[in-house]
C-alpha positions in Angstrom: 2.8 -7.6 -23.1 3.7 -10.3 -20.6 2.4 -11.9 -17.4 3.4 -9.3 -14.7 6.5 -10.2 -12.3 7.6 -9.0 -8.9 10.2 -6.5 -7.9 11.9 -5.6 -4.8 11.9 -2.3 -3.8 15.2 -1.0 -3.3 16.2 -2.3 0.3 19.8 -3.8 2.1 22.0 -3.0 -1.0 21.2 0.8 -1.1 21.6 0.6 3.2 25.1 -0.8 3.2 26.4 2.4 0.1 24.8 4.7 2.5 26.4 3.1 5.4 29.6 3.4 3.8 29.1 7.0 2.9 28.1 7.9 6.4 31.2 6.1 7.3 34.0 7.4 5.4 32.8 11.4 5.1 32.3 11.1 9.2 35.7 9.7 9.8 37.6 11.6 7.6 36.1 14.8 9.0 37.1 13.4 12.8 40.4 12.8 11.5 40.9 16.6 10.0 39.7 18.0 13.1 42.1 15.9 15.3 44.8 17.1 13.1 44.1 20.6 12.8 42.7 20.8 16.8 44.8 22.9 18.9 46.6 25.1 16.4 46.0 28.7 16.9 46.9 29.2 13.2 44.1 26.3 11.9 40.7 27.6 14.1 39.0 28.7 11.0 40.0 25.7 9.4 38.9 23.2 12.1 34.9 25.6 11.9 35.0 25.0 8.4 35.7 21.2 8.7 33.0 21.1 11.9 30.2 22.4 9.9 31.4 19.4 7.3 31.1 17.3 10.1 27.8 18.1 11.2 26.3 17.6 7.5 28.1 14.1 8.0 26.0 13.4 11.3 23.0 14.6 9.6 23.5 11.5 6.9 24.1 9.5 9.9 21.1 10.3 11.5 19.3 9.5 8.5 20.8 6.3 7.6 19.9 5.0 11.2 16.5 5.9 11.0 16.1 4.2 7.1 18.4 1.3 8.8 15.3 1.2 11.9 12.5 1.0 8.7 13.9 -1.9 7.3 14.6 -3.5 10.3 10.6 -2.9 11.2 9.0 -3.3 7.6 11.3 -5.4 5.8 11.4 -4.9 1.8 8.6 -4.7 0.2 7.3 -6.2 -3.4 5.6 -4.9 -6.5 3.6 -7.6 -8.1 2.5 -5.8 -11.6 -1.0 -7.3 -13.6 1.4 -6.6 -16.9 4.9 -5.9 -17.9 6.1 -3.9 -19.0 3.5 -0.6 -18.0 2.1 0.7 -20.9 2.7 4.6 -22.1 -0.8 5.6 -23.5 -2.2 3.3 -20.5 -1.8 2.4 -17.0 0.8 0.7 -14.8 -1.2 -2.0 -12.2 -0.8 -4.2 -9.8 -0.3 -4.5 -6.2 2.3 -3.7 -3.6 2.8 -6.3 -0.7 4.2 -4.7 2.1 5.2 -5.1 5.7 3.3 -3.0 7.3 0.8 -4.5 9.7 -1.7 -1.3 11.1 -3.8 0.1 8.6 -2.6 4.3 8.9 -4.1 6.5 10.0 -3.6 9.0 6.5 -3.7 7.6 3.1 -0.6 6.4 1.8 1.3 8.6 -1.2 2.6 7.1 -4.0 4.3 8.8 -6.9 5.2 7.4 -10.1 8.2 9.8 -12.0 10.0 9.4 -15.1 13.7 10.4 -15.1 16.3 10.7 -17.7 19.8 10.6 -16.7 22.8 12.5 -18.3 25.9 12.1 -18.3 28.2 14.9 -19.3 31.9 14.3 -20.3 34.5 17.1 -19.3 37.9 15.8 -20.3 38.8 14.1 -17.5 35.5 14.5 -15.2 31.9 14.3 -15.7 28.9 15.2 -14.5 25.7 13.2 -14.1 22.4 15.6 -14.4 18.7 14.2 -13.3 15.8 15.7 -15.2 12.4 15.0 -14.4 10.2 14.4 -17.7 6.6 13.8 -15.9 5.4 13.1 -12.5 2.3 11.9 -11.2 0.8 11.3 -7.4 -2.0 8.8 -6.1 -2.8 8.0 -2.5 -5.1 5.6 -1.4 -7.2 5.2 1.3 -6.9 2.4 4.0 -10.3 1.0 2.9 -8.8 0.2 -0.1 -6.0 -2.4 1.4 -5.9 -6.1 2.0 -4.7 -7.9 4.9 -2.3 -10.5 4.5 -0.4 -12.6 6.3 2.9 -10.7 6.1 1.5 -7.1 6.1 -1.0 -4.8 4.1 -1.2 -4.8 0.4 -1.8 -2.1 -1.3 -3.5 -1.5 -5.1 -1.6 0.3 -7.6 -3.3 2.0 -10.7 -2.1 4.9 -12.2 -2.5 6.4 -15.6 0.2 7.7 -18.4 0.0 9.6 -20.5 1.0 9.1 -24.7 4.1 10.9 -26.2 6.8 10.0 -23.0 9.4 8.2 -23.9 9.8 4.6 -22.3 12.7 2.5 -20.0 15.6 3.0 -21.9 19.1 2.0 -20.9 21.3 1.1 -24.4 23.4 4.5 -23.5 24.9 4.8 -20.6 25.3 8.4 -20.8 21.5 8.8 -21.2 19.3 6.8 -19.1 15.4 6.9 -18.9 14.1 5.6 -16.0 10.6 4.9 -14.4 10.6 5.3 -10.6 7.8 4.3 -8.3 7.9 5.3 -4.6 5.7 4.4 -1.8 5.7 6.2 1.8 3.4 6.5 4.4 3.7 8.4 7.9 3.6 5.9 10.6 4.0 5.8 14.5 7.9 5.6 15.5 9.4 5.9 11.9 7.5 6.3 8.7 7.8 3.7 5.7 9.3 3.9 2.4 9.5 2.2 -0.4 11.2 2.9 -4.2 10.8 0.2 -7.4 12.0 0.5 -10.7 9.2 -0.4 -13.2 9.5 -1.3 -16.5 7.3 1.4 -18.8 6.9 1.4 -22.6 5.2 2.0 -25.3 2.9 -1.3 -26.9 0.5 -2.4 -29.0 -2.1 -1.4 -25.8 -0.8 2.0 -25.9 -3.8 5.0 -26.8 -2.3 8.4 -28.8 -5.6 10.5 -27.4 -4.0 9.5 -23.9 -2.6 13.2 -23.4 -1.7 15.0 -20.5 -4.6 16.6 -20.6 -7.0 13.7 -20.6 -4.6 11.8 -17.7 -4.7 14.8 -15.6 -8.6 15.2 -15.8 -8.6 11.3 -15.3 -6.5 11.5 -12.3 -8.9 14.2 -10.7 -11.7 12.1 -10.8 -10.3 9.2 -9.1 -9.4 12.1 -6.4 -13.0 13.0 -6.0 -14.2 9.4 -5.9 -11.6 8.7 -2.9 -12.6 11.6 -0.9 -14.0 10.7 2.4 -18.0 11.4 2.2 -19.0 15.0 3.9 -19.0 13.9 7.8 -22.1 16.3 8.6 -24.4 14.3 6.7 -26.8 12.9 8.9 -26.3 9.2 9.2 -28.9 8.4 12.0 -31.2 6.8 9.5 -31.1 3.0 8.7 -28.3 2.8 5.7 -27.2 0.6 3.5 -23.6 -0.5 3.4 -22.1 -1.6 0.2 -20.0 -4.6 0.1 -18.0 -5.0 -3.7 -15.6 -8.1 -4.2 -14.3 -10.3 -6.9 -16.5 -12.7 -7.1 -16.5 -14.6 -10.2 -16.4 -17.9 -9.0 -20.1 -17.6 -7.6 -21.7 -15.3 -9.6 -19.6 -12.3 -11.8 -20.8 -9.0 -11.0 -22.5 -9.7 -7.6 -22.7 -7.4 -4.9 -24.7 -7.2 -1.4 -26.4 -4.1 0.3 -27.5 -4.8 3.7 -29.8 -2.4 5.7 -27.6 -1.5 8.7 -28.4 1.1 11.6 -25.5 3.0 11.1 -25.7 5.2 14.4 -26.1 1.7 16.4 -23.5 0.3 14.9 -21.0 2.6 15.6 -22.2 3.3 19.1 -21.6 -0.2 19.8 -18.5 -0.8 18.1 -16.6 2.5 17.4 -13.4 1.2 16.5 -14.5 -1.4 13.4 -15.2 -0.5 9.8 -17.2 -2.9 7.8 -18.4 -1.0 4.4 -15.5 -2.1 2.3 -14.2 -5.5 0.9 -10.8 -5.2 2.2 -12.4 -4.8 6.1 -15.0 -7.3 5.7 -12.6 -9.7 4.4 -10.0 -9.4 7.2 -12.8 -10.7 9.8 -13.5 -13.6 7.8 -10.4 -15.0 6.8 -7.2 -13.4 8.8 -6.0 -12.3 11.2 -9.3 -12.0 12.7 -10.9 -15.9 11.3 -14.6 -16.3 11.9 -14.7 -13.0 13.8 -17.6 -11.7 11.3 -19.4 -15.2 10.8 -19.5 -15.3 14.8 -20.7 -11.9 15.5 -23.7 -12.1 12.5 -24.5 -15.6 13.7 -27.9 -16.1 14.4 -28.9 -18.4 17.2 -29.3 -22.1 15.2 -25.2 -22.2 14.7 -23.9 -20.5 18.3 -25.4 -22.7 20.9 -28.8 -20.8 21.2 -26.6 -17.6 21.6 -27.1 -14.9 18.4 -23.5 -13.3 17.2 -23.5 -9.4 19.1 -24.1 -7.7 15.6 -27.2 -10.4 14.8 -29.7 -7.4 15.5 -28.2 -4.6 13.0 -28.8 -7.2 10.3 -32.2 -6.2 9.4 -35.4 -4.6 11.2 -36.9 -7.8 11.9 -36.6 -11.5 11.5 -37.2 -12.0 8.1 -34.5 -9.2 6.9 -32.2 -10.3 9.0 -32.3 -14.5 7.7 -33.0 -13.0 4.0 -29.7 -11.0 4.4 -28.0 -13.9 6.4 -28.9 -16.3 3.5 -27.0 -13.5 1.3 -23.8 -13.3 2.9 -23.3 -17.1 3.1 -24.4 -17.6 -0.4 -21.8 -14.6 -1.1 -18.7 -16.8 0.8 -19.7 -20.0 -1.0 -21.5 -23.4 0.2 -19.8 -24.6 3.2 -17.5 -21.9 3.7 -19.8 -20.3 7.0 -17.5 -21.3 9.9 -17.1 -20.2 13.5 -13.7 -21.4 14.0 -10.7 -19.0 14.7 -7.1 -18.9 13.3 -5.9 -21.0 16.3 -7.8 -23.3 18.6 -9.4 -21.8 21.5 -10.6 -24.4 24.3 -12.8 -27.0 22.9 -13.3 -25.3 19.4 -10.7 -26.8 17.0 -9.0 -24.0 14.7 -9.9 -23.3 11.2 -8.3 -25.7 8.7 -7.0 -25.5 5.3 -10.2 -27.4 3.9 -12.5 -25.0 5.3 -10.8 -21.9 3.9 -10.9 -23.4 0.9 -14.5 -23.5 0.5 -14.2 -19.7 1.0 -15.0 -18.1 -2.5 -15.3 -14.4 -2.4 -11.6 -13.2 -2.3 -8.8 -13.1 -5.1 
């Protein structure tokens, strides 16, 4: 196994062939209509041809609203932690996209292995797609990251042993590992298709079976579920916040006492119990936003942050879990300032996001 590398999804190239389709099947079905229209001898001709035609504006209709995703999302890129994916293993990394609201449903993706056929008849032949194995994931919104040209989104998904890997020496029997990506947004819905590289290696585990990757897959389900909402969370409870954090200390995490039905009530709209949303208030697009608002008094002009009071129950929680999270960031890396200047305050610079050591 090698370092991973990146790969565009399928994007402008595929666009243009379907363009091209949409083009020629809807003007040669104009053009047999014109021809035929008008002859009493030709109506069931010029139906037949019609409901041609409509099948050709159906592929039009769908190549313009692919054409409006791309316009709005832009290609997207699969960065992989290995190549090739292993068979007996897992294929991971991480999906940059261009998506820039965090959906509302989990997004799907789905991870098939093809093989590809082609069958000689003397002069023609026909191409047959078989399926060999097909696997789904979808993952949660608290489990994306924020960057500065859209969501990322993690990719893990087991194999199983015994399928065959990426195999194009005969051109008249292909196997091929397909990765697609799709969410359902607002205004048109993203989508997103990779070819990944997937064989077998030294990595690769025999006692990975079907079996074994189906029951694995179902726990990762269960452990994604959202908790059971008629729990009652009026009590004080403690949020969880996980990162890599290697550079401070490996292994460290935080749990902070927070009134949960306070929290909420005061700000509906924000979720703070994962990495991914913690993370996008302290370094983009929101900079500072979570330093300022868990401020105490000393650093904001005599004037605590609006969250300073959910810290703790009194005083002494509330600097001990303080003390915590700044520890957590790294030394100097507790600043106010936002991603652009706003009146007197200066914007954030490059040397004070560097000192920021709990992300990637």
């Amino acid at each position: 196994m090698v370092a991973g590398k990146s790969i565009r999804s399928a994007g402008a190239a595929k666009l243009v062939l379907w363009w091209i389709v949409a083009g020629v099947w809807n003007g040669f079905m104009l053009i047999l209509i014109a021809f035929f229209w008008g002859d009493p001898g030709e109506e069931d001709v010029v139906k037949i041809v019609s409901l041609f035609e409509l099948v050709g504006l159906g592929i039009l209709v769908w190549i313009v609203r692919r054409t409006w995703a791309w316009l709005r999302y832009g290609g997207s890129v699969l960065e992989l932690a290995s190549t090739p994916g292993v068979i007996g293993g897992k294929l991971e990394g991480q999906i940059q996209t261009g998506i820039h609201t965090f959906p509302a449903k989990p997004v799907r993706l789905v991870l098939t292995c093809l093989r590809r056929r082609r069958v000689k008849r003397r002069k023609e032949s026909d191409t047959t797609t078989d399926v060999l194995w097909q696997a789904d994931r979808t993952v949660g919104a608290s489990r994306f990251i924020r960057g500065q040209h859209g969501l990322t989104i993690p990719l893990s998904i087991a194999i199983p042993y015994g399928l065959p890997g990426t195999d194009s020496s005969n051109p008249d029997d292909e196997i091929h590992w397909q990765l697609a990506l799709s969410s359902d947004l607002p205004g048109v819905d993203f989508r997103a298709e990779f070819l990944v590289p997937v064989t077998v290696t030294v990595e690769s585990r025999s006692d990975w079976t079907k079996e074994k990757v189906g029951g694995m897959a179902d726990q990762e389900r269960r452990a994604d579920s959202p908790p059971d909402s008629s729990h009652d969370e009026s009590r004080v409870s403690p949020i969880h916040i996980h990162g890599p954090t290697a550079s401070i200390t490996p292994g460290l995490s935080m749990e902070i006492s927070i009134d949960l039905r306070k929290l909420r009530s005061f700000t509906p709209s924000r979720r703070m119990n994962t990495y991914p949303h913690f993370m996008s208030d302290v370094v983009w697009p929101a900079t500072g936003a979570m330093m300022r608002r868990l401020d105490d008094d000393k650093a904001a002009g005599g004037k605590p942050g609006n969250i300073y009071v959910f810290r703790g129950g009194t005083d002494t929680e509330r600097a001990v879990n303080l003390k915590r999270i700044k520890d957590w960031l790294g030394d100097g890396a507790w600043n106010l300032n936002r991603w652009k200047a706003r009146g007197d305050v200066p914007g954030i610079t490059k040397e004070q996001l560097g000192k920021i050591r709990a992300i990637c």
